[in-house]
VOZA-451064 format. One record per residue (C-alpha): residue number from 0; x, y, z. Coordinates in Angstrom, 3 decimals, m for minus. Last residue first. Example, Ala and Ser with C-alpha at 12.3 -4.5 7.8 and 13.67 -1.06 7.14 Angstrom:
! VOZA-451064
<k: 1&X: 13.670&Y: m1.060&Z: 7.140>
<k: 0&X: 12.300&Y: m4.500&Z: 7.800>
This chain:
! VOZA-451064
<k: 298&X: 32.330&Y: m23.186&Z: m33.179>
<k: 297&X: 34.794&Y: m22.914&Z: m36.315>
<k: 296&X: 37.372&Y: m19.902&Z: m36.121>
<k: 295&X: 39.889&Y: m22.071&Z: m34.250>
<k: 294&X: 39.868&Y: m24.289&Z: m37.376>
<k: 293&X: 40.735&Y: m21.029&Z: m39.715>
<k: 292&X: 44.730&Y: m21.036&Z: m39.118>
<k: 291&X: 45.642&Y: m24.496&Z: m38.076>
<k: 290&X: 43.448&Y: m25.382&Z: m41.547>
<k: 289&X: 45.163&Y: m22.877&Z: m43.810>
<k: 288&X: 48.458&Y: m24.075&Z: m42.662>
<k: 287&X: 47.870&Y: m27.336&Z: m43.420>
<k: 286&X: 46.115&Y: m27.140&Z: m46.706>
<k: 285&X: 49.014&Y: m24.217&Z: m47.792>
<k: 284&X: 51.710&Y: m27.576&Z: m47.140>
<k: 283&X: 50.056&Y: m29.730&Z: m49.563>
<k: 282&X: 48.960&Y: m26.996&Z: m51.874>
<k: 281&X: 51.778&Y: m28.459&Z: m54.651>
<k: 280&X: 50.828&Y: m31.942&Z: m53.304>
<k: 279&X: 47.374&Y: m31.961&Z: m55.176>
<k: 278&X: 44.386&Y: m32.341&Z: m53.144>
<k: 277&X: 41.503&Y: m34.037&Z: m54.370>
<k: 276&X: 38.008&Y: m33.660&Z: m53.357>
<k: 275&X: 35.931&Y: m36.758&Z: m52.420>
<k: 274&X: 32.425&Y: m36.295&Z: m53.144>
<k: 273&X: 30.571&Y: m35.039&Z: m50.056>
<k: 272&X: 27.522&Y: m37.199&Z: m49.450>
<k: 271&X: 27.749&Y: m36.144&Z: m45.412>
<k: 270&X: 28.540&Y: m32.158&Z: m43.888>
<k: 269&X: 31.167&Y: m31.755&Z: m41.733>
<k: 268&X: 33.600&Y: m32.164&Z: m43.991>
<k: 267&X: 36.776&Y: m34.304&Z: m43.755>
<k: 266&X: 39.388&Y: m34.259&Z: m46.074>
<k: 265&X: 42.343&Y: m36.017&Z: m47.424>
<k: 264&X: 46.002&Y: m35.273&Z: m47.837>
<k: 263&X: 48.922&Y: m37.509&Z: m49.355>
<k: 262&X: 52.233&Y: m37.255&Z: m49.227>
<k: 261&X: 53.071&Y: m39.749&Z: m47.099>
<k: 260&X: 49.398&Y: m40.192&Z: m45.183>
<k: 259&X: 48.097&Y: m36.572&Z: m43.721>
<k: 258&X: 44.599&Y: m36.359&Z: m42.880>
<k: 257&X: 42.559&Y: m33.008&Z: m42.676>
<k: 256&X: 39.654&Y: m32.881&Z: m40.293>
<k: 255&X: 36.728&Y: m30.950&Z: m39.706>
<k: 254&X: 36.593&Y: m28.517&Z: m43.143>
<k: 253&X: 33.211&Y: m26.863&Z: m43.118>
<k: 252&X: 34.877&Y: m23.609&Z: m42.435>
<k: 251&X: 38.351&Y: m24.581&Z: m44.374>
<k: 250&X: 35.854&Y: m23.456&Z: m47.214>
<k: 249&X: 37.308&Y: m25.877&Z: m50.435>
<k: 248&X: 38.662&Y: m24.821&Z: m53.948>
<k: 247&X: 39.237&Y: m27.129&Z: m56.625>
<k: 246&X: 40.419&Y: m27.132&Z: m60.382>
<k: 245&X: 44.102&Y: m26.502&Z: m60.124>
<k: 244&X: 44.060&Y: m27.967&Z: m56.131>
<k: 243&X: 43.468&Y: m27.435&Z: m52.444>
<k: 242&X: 42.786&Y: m23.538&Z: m53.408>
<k: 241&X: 41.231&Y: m21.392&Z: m50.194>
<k: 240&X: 38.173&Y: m20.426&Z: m48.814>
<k: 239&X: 39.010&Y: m18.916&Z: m45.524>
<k: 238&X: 38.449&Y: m15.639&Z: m47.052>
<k: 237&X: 40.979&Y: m12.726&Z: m47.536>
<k: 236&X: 41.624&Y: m14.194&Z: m51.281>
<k: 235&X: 38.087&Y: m14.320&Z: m52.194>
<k: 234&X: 38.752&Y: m12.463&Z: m55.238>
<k: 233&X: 41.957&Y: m13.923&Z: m55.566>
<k: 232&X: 40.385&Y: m17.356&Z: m55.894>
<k: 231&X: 37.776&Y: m16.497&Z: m58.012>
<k: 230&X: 39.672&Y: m15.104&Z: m60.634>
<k: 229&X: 41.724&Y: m18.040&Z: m60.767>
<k: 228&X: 38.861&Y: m20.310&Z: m60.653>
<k: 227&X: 37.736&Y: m18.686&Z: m63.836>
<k: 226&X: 34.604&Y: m17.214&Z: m64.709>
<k: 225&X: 30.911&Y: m17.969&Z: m65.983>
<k: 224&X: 29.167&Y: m18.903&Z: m62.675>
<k: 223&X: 27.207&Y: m22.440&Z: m62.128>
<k: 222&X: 25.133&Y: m22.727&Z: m59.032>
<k: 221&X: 25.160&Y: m25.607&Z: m56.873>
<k: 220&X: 23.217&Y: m27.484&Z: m54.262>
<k: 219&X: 23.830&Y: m29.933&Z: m51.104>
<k: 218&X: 20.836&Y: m30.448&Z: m49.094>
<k: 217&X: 21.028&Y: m29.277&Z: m45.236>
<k: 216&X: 18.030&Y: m26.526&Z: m46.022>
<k: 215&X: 20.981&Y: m24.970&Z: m48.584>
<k: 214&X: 24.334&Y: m26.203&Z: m48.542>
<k: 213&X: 26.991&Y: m24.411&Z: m51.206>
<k: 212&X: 28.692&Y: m26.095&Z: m54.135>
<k: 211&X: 29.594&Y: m23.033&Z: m56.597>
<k: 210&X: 30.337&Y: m24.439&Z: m59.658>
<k: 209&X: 33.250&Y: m22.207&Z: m62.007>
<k: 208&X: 32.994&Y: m21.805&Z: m65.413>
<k: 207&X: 35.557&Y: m21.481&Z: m68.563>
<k: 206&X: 35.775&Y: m25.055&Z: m68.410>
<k: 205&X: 34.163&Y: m26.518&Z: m65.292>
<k: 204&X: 36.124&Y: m25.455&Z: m62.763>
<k: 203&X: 34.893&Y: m26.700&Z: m58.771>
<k: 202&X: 34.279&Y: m24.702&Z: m55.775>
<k: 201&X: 33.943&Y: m26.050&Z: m51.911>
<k: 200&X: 31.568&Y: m26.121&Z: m49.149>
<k: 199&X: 29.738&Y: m22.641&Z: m49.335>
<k: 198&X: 27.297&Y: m21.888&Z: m46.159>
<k: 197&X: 29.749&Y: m20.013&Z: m43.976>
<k: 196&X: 30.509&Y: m17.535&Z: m46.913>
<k: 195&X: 26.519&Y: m16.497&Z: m46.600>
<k: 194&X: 25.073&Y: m16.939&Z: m50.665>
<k: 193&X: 25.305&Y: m14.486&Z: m53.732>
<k: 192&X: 25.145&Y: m15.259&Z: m57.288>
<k: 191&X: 25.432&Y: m13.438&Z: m60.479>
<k: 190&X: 26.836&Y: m9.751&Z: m59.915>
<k: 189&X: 28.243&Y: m8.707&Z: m63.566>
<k: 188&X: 32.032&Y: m8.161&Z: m63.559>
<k: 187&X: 32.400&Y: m8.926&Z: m67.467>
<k: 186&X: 33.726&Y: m12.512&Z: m66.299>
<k: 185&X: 30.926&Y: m13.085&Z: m64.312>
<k: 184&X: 31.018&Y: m11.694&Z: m60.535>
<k: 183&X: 30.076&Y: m14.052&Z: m57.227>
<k: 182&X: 29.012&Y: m11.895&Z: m54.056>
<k: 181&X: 30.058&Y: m13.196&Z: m50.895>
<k: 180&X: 27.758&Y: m12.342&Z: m47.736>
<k: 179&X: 29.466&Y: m12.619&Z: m44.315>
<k: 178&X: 27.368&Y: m13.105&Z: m41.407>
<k: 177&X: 29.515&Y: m16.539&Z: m39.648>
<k: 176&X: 32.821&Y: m15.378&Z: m40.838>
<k: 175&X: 31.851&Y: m11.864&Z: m39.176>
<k: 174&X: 30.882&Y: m9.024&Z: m40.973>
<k: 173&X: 30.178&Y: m5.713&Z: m38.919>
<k: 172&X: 27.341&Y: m4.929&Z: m37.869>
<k: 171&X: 27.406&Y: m5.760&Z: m34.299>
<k: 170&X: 30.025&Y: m3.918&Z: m34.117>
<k: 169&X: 28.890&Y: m0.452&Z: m35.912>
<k: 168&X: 25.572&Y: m0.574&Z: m33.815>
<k: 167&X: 27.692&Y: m0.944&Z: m30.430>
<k: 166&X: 29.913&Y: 2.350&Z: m31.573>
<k: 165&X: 26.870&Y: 3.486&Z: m32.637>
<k: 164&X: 25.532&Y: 3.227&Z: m29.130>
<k: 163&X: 28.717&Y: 4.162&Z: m27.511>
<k: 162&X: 28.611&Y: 7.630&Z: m29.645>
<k: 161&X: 25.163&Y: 8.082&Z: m28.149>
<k: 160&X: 26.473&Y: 7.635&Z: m24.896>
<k: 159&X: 29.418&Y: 9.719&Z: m24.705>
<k: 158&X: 27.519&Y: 12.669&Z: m26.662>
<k: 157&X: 24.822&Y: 12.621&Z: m24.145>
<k: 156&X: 27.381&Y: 12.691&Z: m21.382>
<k: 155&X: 28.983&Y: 15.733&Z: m22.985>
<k: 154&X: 25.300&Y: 17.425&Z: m23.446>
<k: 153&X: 24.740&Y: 16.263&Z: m19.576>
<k: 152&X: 27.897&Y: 17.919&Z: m18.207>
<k: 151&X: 28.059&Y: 21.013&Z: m20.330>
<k: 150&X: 24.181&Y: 21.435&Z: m18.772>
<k: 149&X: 25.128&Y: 20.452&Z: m15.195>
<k: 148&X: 28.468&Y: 23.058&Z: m15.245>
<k: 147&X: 26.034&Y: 26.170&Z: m16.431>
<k: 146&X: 22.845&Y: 24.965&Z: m14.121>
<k: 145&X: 25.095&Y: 24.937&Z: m10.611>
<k: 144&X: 27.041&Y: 28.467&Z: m11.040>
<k: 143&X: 24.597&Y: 29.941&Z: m12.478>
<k: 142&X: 21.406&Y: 28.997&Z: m10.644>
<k: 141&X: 23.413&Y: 29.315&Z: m7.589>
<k: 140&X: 23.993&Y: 33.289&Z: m9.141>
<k: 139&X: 20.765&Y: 33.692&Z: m9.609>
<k: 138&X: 19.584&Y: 32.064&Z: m6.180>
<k: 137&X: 21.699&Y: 34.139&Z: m3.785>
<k: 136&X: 20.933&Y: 37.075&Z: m5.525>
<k: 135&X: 17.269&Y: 36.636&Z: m4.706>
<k: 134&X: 18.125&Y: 35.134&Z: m1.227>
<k: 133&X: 20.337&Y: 38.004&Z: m0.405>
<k: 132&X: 17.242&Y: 40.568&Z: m1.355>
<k: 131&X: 14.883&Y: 38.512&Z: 0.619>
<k: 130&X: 17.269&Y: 38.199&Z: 3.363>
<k: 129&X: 18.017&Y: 42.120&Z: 3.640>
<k: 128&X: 14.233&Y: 43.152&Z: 3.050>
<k: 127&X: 13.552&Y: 40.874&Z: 5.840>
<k: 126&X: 15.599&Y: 42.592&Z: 7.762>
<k: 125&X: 16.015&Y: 40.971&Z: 11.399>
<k: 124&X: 18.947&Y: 38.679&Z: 10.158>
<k: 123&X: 20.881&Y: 41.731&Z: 9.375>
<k: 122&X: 23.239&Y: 42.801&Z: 6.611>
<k: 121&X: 26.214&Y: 45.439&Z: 6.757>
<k: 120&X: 28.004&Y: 43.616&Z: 9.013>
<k: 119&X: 28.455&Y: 40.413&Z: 6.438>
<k: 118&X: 29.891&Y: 37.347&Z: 7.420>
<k: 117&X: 26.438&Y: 36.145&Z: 9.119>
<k: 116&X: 24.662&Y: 37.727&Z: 6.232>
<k: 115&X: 26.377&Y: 35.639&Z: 3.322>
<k: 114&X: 27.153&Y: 32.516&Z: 4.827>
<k: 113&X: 22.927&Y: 32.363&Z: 5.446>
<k: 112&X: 22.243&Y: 33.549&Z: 2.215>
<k: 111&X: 24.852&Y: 30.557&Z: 0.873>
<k: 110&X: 23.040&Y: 27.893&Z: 2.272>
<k: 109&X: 19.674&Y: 28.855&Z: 1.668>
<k: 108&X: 20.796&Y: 29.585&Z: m1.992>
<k: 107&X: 22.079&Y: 25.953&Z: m1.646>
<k: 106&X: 18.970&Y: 24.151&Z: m0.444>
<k: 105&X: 17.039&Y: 26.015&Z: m3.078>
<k: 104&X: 19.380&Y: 25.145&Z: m6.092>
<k: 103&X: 19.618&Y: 21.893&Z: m4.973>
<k: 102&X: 15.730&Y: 21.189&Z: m4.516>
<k: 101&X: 15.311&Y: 23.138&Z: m8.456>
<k: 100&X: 17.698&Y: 20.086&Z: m9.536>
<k: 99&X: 15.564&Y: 17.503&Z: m7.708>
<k: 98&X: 12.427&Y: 19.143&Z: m9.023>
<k: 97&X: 13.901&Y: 18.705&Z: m12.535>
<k: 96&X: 14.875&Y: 15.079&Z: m12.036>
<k: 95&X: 11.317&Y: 14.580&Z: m11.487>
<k: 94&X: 10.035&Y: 15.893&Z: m14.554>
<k: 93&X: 12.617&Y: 14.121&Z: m15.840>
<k: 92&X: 11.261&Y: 10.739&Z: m14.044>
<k: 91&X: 13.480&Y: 8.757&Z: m12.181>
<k: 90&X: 12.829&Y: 4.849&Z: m11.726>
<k: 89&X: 13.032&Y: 3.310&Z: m8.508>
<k: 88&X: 15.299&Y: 0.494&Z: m6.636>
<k: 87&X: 19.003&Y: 1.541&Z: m7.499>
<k: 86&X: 17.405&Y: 4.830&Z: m9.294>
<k: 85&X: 17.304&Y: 6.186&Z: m5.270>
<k: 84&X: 20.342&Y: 5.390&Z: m4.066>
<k: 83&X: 22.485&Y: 7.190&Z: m7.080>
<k: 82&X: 19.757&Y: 9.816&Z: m5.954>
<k: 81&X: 20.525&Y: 9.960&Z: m2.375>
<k: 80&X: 24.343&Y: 10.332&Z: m3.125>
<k: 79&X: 23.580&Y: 12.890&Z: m5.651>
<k: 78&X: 21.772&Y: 14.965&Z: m2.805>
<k: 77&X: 25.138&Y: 14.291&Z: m0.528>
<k: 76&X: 27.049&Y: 15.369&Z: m2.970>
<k: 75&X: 25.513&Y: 18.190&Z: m4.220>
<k: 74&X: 25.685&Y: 19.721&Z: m0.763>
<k: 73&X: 29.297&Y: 18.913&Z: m0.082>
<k: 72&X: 30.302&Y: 20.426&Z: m3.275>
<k: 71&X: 27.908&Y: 23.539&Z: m2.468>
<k: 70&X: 29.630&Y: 24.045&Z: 1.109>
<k: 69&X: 32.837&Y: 23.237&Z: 0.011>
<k: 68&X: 32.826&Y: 25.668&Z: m2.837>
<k: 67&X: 31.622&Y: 28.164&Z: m0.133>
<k: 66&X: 35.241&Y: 27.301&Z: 1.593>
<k: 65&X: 36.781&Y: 27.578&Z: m1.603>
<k: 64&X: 35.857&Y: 30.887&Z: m2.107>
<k: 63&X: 36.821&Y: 32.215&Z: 1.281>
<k: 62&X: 40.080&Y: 30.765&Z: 0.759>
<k: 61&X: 40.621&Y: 32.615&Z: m2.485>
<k: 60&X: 39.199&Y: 35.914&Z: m1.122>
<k: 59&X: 42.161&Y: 35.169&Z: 1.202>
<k: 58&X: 44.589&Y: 34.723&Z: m1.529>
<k: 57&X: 43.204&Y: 38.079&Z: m3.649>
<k: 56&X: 43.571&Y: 39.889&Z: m0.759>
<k: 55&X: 40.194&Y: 41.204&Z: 1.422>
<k: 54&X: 40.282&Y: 44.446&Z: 3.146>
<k: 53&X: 36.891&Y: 45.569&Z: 4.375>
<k: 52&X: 35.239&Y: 42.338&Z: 4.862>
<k: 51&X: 32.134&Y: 40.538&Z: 3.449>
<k: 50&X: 32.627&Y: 42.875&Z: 0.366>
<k: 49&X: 34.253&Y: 40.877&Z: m1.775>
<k: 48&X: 31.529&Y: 37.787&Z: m1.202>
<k: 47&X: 29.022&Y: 40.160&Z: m2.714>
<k: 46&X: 26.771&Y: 36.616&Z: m2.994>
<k: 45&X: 28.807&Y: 36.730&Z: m6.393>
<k: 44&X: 32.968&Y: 37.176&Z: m7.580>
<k: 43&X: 32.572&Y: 36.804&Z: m10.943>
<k: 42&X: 35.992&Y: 35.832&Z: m11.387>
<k: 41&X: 36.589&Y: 34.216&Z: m8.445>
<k: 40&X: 33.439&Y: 32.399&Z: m7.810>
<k: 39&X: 33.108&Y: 31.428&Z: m11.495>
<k: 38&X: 36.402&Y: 29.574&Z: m11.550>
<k: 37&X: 35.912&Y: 27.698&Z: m8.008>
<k: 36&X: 32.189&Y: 27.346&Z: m9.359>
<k: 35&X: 33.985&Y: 25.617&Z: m12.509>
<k: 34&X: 36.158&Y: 23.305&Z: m10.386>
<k: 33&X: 33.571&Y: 21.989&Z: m8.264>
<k: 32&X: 30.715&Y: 21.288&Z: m11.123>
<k: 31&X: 33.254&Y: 19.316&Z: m12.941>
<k: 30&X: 34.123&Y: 17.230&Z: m9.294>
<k: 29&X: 30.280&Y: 16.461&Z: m8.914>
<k: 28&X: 29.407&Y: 15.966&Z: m12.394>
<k: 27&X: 32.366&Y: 13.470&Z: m12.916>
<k: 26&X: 31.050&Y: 11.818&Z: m9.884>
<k: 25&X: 27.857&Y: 11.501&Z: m11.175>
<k: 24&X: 29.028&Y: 10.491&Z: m14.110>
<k: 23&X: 30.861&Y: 6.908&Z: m12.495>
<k: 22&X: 27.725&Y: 5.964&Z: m10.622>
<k: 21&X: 25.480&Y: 6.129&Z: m13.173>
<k: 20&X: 22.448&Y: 9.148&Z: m12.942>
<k: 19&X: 22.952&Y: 10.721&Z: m16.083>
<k: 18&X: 23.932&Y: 7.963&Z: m18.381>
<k: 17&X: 21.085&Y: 5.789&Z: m17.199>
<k: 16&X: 18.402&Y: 7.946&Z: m19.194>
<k: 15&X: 15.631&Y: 9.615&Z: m16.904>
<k: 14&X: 12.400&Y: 7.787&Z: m17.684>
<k: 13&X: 9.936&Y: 10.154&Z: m19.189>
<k: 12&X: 6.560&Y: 10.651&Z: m17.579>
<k: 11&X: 5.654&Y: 10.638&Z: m14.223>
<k: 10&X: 5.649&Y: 13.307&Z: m11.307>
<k: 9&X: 4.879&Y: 10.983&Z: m8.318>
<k: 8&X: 1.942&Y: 10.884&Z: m5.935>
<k: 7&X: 0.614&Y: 8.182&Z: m7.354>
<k: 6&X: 3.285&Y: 6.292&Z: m7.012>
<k: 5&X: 4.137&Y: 7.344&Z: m3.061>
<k: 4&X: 0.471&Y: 6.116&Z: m2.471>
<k: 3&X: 1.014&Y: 2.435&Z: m4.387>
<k: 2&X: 4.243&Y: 2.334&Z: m2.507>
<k: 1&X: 2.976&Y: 2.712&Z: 0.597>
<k: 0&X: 0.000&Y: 0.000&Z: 0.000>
């Protein structure tokens, strides 16, 4: 029943993205957010903080500075402590996220109008005119200081994650032995026939053709291409479809086994009612070395 109330009573809409409230960014926020209001403090110089005593140096102002640095830092921290807790076991809303970021403001302001009149003679506790006035300033400059270092922050967290995404797009795109798609020319360069790399078994010449053997629905099938096996062979050159003889080439993919007897090599596919594919001693050594090389690529 409590959580069905505190549901209701919550500000829904758009779920905060997971970039913004990670562990790792909100530190990043945190420490970014410290070193520009250290910046802004001292060169803008707000909350009148140069006039909270009559002679202040440069390195004292400095001091000063970082001490209301502290302050916000240790404010922000704690709040983005409660959120990283938060988004553990609830979901964030932006319109939610919003109010949080409006909370910080406020809580700060309050902070800082309170450094501002105790330090300052000039201002009085009793005045409302004084605290209203401090509070007004108080909460255009927070506003400055906290909204200018969040906004840089999220657009360069944006950025990070977005170019992560097509950095995961772009992987899982590209080609893998198992994905690639080989496209078969004629002689005059004319795209004929295309099939997956991992399905072909081997190539045969035929003449001034080539035969593609490739498995389709576990049957055996072929398609005959108008070209040479030379051509073919250094087209496919970076594949693990290699030359085992003048007038054979076999995918080292479907290859399971390759015995060695003298001089002889056979081999072993891993599909059945393979003819037997002969292996001339001149690619001998290229078989072996071709099969160390692509076997560990088979799963």
């Amino acid at each position: 029943m409590s959580s069905n109330w505190f549901n209701d009573l919550r500000f829904k809409g758009k779920v905060v993205d997971k970039y913004m409230t990670n562990k790792s960014n909100l530190v990043r926020l945190i420490v970014f957010t410290a070193i520009f209001s250290l910046c802004f403090i001292n060169l803008y110089c707000p909350f009148d903080s140069m006039t909270w005593y009559e002679e202040m140096s440069r390195p004292k102002y400095f001091l000063v500075s970082s001490l209301l640095v502290l302050v916000g830092i240790l404010v922000i921290a704690f709040s983005r402590f409660l959120m990283y807790r938060f988004v553990r076991k609830h979901s964030l809303y932006y319109l939610e996220y919003a109010v949080w970021v409006v909370a910080e403001v406020f809580v700060l302001s309050v902070c800082y109008t309170c450094m501002t009149i105790a330090v300052n003679d000039n201002l009085s506790w009793w005045s409302w005119h004084d605290v209203i006035e401090v509070f007004k300033s108080a909460n255009i400059n927070t506003f400055l200081v906290i909204l200018l270092p969040y906004s840089v922050s999220w657009l360069y967290f944006s950025y990070e994650d977005k170019k992560r995404r097509l950095q995961r797009i772009e992987e899982s795109m590209k080609p893998t032995k198992d994905n690639v798609v080989l496209q078969f020319r004629d002689e005059k360069g004319e795209i004929r026939f295309s099939v997956a790399s991992n399905k072909i078994v081997y190539i045969e010449s035929a003449d001034n053709y080539v035969i593609i053997n490739y498995e389709s629905n576990n049957k055996m099938t072929s398609f005959m291409l108008r070209n040479t096996l030379k051509r073919v062979a250094h087209e496919l050159r970076d594949m693990p479809i290699k030359r085992c003889h003048r007038s054979y080439m076999v995918n080292f993919e479907r290859i399971t086994a390759l015995r060695r007897k003298n001089d002889e090599v056979s081999l072993e596919f891993d599909i059945v009612d393979i003819k037997e594919i002969p292996v001339s001693k001149t690619y001998a050594n290229e078989m072996t070395e071709a099969f160390l090389l692509y076997s560990g690529c088979k799963k």
